[in-house]
N, C-alpha and C positions, 0 to 999 in steps of 0.2 A: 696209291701206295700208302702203308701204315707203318708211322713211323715208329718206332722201337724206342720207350722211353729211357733216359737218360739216369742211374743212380749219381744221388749227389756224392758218394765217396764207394769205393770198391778199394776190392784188395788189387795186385799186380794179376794174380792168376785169373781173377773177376777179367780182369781186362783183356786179358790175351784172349780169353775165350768170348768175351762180349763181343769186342771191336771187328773182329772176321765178319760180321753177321750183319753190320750195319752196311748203310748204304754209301755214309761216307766214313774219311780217317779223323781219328782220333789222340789226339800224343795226350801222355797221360805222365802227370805229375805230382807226386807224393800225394797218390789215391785220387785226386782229382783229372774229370778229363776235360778237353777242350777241341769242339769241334774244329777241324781244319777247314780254313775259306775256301774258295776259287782263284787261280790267279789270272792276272793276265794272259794276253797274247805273246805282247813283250817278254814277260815272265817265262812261260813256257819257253818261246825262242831262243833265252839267252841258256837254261838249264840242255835244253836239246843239242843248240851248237856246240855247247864243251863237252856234253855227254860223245857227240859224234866226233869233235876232234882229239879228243881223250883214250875210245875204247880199241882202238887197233893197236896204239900205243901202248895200252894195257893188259893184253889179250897177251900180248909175247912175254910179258913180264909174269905167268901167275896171278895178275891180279885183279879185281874185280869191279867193278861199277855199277851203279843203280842211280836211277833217280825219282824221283815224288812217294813213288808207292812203296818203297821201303823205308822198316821204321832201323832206328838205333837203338841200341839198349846200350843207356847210357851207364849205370851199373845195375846191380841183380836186385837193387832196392826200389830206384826208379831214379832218372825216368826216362819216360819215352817218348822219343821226337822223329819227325820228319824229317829229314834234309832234303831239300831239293839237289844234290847229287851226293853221293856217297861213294867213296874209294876203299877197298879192303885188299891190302895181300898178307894181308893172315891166313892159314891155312883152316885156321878153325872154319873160317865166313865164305872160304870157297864153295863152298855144298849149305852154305845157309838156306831155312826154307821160312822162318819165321819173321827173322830180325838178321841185322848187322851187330856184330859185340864189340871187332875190333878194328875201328876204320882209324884209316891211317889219315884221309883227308875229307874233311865235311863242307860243300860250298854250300849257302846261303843267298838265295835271291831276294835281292830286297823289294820290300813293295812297303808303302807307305802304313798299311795297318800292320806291317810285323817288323818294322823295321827296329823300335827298340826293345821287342822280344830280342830279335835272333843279334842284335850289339850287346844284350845285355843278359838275361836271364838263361837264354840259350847256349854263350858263347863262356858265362862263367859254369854252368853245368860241364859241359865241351871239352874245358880246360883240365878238369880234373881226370880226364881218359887219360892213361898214360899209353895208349895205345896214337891216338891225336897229335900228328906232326905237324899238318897244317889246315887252320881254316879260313875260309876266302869267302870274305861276303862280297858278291857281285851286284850293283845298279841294278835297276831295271827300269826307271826314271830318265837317263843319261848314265853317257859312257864314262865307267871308273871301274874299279876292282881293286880290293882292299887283300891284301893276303897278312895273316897273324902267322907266323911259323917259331915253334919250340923252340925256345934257346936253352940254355944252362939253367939250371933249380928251376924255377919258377916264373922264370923271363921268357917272355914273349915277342918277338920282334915284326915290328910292323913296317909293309911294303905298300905304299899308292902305286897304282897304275891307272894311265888316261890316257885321252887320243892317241895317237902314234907310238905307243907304247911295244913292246913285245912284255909277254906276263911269261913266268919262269916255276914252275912249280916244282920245284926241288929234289920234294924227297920220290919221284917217279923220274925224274932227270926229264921233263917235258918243258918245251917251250914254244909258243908263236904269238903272234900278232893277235893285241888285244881287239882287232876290225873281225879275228875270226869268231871270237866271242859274241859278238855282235851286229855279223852279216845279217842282212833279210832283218833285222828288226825296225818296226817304225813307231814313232812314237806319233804320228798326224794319226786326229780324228777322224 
């Protein structure tokens, strides 16, 4: 396979129509892109189980979910990121085919090469959606879940969750036990 060389800066529209083409994803940040890694097994299992005890939930509600392979469009400037899952009940992002514009909730699996991307660089992008009620970076190392949910002006309010926990997601009125988040995953070699 040949691979498709990379420009060091493009415009937004460059991207939209570059990125389809490649072989893998790309989130693209004031003109610059950045290949997307591989992640775990663990990784994938923890994004799968909330994806699966999330979408039934969701489904009755109008609202929608995605995870890995859709991007965000963080605004119409840039940029543009992954989440490893995505919630939207915007009606605009019901019939999205491109991107998500206006997700109401972004989780974050963490893995050790992205973990102070998505605490830091990701989650101060993130913050400025006014669409963004709540984002939840989840372990993938060990069992925790962090959730950041919108307060008043510009306040952010932060929830730990660990072992024996139940996790509470608010602005969907959703809740259970943080073991469901993390069935079936193992962390032995």
């Amino acid at each position: 396979m040949i691979a498709t060389p990379q420009p060091e800066k493009m415009s937004i529209d460059q991207y939209l129509a570059w990125e389809p083409l490649q072989d893998c994803r790309y989130e693209y940040v004031n003109g610059e892109i950045f290949a997307m890694t591989g992640g775990t097994i663990p990784h994938n299992d923890i994004a799968l189980n909330l994806y699966r005890a999330l979408y039934p939930h969701l489904r009755t509600r109008g609202c929608r979910i995605n995870v890995a392979d859709v991007k965000v469009q963080v605004n119409t400037q840039s940029p543009y990121f992954y989440p490893d899952v995505v919630i939207s009940c915007d009606p605009r992002d019901l019939n999205a085919r491109k991107f998500i514009q206006y997700p109401k909730i972004i989780v974050e699996v963490l893995s050790p090469g992205t973990e102070a991307k998505d605490r830091g660089e990701k989650f101060a992008f993130y913050r400025t959606m006014p669409s963004l009620q709540e984002y939840i970076i989840t372990e993938s190392e060990k069992i925790g879940v962090e959730f950041y949910r919108r307060g008043e002006g510009r306040m952010w309010l932060y929830s730990p969750y660990t072992i024996g926990d139940n996790i509470t997601i608010e602005n969907v009125d959703f809740s259970c036990a943080i073991d469901l988040i993390y069935e079936g995953v193992s962390w032995e070699l």
